[in-house]
C-alpha positions in Angstrom: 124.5 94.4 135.3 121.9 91.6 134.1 123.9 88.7 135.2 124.4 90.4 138.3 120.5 91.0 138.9 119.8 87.8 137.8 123.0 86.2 140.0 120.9 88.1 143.3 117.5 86.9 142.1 118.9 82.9 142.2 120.2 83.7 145.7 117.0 84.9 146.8 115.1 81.7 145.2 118.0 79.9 147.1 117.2 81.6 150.9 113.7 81.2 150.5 114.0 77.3 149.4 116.2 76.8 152.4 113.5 78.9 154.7 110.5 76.7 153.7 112.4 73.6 154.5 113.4 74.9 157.5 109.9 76.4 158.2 108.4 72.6 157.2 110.9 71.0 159.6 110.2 73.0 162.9 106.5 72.6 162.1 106.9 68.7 161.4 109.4 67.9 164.1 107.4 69.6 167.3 104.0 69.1 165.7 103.3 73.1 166.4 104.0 76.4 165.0 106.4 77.9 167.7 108.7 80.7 167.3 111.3 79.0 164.7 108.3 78.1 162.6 107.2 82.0 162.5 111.0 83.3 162.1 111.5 80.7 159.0 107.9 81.6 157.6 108.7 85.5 157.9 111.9 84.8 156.0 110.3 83.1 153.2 107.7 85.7 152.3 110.5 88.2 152.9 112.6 86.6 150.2 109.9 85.8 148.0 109.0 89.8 148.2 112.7 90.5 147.3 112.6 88.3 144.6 109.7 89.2 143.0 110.9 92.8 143.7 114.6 92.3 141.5 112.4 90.8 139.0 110.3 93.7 138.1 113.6 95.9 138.5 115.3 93.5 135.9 112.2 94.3 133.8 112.4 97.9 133.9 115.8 98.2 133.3 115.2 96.4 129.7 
C-alpha cells in the first residue's frame, strides 16, 4: 500500500508540473491571464492540495 501511495503522490507532482508549464505558457504566449491561464492555475493548486493531502495520509498510516 506504500508504494501505491507513494506511486499516486509522483503522479500528482507530475499533473501539477505539467499545469504550471501550461499555466506559464498561456500567460507568456498572449501576454494576459485569460481563461486557460486560470483553468491551468486552478489545476495546479488543486494538485498541489492532493498532494500534500496523500502525504499526510502516508504519514498517518506509519
Amino acid at each position: 500500500m506504500k508504494k501505491f501511495n507513494r506511486f499516486i503522490q509522483i503522479v500528482w507532482l507530475g499533473v501539477a508540473a505539467v499545469s504550471a508549464w501550461e499555466a506559464f505558457l498561456a500567460y507568456y504566449n498572449t501576454g494576459k491571464f485569460n481563461g486557460r491561464f486560470a483553468m491551468f492555475a486552478f489545476v495546479f493548486v488543486a494538485a498541489i492540495a492532493m498532494y500534500s493531502i496523500r502525504k499526510r495520509q502516508g504519514k498517518s498510516m506509519k
